[in-house]
C-alpha positions in Angstrom: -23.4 2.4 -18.3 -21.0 0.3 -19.7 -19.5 -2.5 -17.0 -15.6 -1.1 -18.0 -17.1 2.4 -16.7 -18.7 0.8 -13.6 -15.6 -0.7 -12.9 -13.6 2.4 -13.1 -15.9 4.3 -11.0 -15.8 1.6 -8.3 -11.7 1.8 -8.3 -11.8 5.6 -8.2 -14.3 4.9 -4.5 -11.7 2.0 -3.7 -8.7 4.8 -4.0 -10.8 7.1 -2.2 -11.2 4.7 1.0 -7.5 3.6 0.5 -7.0 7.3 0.8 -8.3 7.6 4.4 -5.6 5.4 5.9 -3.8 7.9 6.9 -6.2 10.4 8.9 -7.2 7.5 10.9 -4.3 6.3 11.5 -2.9 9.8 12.7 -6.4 9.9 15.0 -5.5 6.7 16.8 -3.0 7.6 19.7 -1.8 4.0 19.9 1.7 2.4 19.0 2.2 2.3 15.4 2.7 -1.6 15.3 -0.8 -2.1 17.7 -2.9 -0.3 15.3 -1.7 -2.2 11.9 -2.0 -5.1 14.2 -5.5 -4.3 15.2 -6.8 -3.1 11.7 -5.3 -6.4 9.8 -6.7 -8.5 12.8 -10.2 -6.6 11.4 -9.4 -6.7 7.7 -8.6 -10.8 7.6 -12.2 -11.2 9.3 -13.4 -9.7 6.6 -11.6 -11.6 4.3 -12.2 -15.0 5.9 -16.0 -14.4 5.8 -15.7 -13.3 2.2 -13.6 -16.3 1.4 -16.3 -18.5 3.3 -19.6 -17.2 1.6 -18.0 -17.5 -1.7 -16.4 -21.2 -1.0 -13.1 -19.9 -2.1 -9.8 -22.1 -1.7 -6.5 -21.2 -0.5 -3.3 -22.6 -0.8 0.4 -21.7 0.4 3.7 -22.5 -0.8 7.0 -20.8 -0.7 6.3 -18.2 -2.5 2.9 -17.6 -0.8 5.0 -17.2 2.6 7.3 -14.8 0.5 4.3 -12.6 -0.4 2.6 -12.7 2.5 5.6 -11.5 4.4 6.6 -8.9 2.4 2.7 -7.7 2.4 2.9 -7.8 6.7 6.3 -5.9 6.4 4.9 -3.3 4.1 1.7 -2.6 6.3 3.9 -2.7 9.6 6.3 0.0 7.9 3.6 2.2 6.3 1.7 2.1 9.8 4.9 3.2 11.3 6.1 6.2 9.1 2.5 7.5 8.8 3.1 8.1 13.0 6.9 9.2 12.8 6.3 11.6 9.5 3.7 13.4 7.5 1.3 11.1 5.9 2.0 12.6 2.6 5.9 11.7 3.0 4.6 8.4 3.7 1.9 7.3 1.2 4.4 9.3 -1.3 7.2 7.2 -0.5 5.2 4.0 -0.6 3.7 5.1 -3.9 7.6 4.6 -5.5 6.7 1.3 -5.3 6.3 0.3 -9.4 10.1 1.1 -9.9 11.3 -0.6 -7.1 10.0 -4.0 -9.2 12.4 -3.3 -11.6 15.9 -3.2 -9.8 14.1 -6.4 -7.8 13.3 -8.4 -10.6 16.6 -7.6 -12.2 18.5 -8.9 -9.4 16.6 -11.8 -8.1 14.5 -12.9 -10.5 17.1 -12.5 -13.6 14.7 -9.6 -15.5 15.9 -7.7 -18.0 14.3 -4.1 -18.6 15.2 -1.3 -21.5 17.3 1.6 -20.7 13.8 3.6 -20.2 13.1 1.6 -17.4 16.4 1.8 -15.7 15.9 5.6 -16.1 12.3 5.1 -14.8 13.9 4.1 -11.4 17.5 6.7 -11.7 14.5 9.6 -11.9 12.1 8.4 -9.0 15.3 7.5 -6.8 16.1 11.8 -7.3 12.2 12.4 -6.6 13.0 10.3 -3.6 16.0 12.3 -2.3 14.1 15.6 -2.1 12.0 13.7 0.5 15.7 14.1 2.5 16.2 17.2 2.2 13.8 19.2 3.9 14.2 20.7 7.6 13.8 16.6 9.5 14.3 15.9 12.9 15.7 12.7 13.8 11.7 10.9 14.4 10.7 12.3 10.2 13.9 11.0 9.1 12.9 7.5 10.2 10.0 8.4 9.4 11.0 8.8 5.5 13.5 5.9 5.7 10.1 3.6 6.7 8.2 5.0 4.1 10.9 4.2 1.5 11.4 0.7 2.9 7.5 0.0 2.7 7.7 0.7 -1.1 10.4 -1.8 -1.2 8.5 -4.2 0.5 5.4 -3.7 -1.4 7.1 -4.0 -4.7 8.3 -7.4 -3.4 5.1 -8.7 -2.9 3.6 -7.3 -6.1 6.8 -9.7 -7.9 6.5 -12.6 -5.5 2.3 -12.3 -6.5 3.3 -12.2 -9.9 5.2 -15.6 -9.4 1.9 -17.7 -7.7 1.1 -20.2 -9.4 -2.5 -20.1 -9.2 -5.3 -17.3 -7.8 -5.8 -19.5 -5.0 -2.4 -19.3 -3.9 -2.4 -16.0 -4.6 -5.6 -15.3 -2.1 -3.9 -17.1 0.5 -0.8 -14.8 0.4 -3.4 -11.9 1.2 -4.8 -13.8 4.2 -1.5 -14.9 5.0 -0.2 -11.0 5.0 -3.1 -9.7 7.4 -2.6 -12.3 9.3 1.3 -12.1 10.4 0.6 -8.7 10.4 -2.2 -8.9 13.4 0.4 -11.1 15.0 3.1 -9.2 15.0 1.1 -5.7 16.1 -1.5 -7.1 18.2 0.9 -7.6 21.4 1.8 -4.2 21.2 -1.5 -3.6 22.7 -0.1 -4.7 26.2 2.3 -1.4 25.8 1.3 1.8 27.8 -0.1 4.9 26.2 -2.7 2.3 24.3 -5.8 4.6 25.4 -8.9 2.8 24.5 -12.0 4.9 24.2 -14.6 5.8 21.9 -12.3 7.9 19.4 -9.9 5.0 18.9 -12.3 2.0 18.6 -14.2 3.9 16.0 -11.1 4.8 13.8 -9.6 1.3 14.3 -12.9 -0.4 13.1 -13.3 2.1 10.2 -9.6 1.2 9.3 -10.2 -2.9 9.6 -13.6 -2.4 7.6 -13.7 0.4 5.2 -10.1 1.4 4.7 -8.8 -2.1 4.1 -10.6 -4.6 4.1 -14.4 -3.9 2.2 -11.5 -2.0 -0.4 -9.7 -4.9 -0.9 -12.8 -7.1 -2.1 -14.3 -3.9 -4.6 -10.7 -4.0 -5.9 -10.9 -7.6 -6.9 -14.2 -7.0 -8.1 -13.2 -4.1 -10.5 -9.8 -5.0 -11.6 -11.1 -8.1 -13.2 -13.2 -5.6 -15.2 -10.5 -2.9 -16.0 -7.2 -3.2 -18.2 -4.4 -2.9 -16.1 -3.1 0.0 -17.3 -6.1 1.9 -16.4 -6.3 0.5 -13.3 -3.1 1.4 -12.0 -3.7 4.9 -13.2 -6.9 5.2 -11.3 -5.5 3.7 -7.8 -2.9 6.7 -8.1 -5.9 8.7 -6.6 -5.1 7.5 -3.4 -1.7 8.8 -2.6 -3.2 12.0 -3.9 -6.1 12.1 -1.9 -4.3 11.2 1.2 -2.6 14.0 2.2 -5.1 16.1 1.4 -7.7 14.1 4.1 -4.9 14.9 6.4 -4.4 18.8 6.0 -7.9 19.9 6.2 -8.9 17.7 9.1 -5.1 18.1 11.7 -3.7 20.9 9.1 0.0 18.2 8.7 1.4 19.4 5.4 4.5 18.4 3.6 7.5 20.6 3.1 8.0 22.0 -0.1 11.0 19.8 -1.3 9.1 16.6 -0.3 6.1 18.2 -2.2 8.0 18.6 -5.9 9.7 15.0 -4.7 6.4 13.4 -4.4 5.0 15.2 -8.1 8.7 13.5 -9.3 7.9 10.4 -8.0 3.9 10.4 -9.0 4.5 11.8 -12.9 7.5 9.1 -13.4 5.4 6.2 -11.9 2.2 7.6 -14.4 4.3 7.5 -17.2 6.5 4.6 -16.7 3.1 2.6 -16.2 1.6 4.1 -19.8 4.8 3.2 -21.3 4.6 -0.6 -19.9 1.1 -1.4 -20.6 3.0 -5.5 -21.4 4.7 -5.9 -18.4 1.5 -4.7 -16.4 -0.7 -7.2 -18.2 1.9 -9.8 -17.0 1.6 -8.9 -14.2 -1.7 -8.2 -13.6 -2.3 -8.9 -9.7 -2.9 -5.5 -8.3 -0.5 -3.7 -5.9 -2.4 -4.3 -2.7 -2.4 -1.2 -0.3 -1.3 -1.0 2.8 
């Protein structure tokens, strides 16, 4: 088998665990912000003792602290719309992420784009809007608003990541994310309603280990091995997968305008990433999930 086809196969299990995020974080009956704390508190050991048995360096600079926060804001905010709205309006949301780089890099960074582009993003911002207009109570319309706003974030980080300097710095801005984001959540813990018990342990630890953190090493391991275009065509499994995780295990399911937003957003995204296979290679960090 050839090592482009292992590679590809080991990003499609990589969505797959990705993908699980948000069943577990549904089965956790803890504060939103304790349980990203808690799983990134789990995920950066992992990290650390990867980074440690490999004898890998890390630096930080300013843009390393600009990464690494916007990666702790976008797993704070994903954490927290998965709780306030369906995980598919969620993970759908935060999938808009690709187009939000453009209208980011345009106006902070000085980018310029072709009209398709511009477009790209006037098409997924109408996906989006559908999201808005289904039947919401006040909780899902936060909920939404979260979701939208960890795509955002995300997209910042995958520019600022695009802007390191080095892979070291780069790897630091990871470490640096999970990190802040364990401090942030973590004091939540002290919070009534935090029930710890067998259920919640086991979903936490399976979120730390196999949802983030063992997926974020097999990422770095394939991508490195995959073209980037294919790559960010094969990680789209995951915001596919994870609804579907969701409705056959608690039976949550999307309304139906979120449902033709989210194929809106999904197709534009697939097809704005065929048509940029350049400025993917340019920016070939991956998008790092939250």
């Amino acid at each position: 088998m050839k090592s482009t086809t292992k590679a590809s196969l080991l990003l499609a299990v990589t969505a797959m665990m990705w993908s699980t995020g948000g069943l577990f974080i549904k089965l956790v009956h803890w504060n939103a912000l304790a349980i990203a704390g808690m799983r990134s508190l789990i995920a950066s050991s992992v990290f650390i003792v990867y980074l440690l048995l490999k004898k890998q360096k890390i630096t930080w600079n300013r843009q390393t602290f600009l990464c690494g926060a916007a990666l702790a804001a976008t797993m704070l905010l994903f954490v927290a719309a998965n709780k306030l709205t369906t995980s598919a309006n969620a993970v759908l949301l935060q999938s808009s992420s690709p187009v939000h780089i453009i209208w980011i890099s345009t106006i902070f960074y000085g980018a310029r784009y072709s009209r398709r582009d511009y477009i790209a993003v006037g098409i997924t911002m109408a996906g989006i809007l559908l999201f808005f207009l289904d039947s919401l109570s006040p909780g899902n319309l936060l909920g939404n608003i979260l979701g939208l706003l960890s795509g955002i974030t995300m997209a910042t980080m995958t520019v600022t990541t695009s802007h390191q300097p080095d892979t070291a710095s780069a790897t630091g801005a990871i470490l640096l994310g999970h990190l802040l984001t364990a401090l942030v959540g973590t004091p939540f813990l002290l919070l009534p309603g935090n029930e710890v018990n067998g259920i919640s342990v086991l979903c936490l630890l399976f979120l730390g280990l196999f949802q983030l953190g063992i997926p974020y090493l097999l990422y770095g391991l394939a991508a490195q091995k995959t073209p980037p275009l294919l790559s960010s065509l094969i990680v789209m499994l995951e915001p596919l997968l994870n609804p579907v995780w969701v409705f056959l295990a608690v039976g949550e399911a999307p309304g139906l305008f979120a449902l033709i937003g989210g194929g809106v957003v999904l197709v534009t995204v697939a097809f704005w990433c065929i048509g940029n296979v350049k400025f993917l290679e340019h920016t070939a960090l991956p998008d790092e999930k939250a």
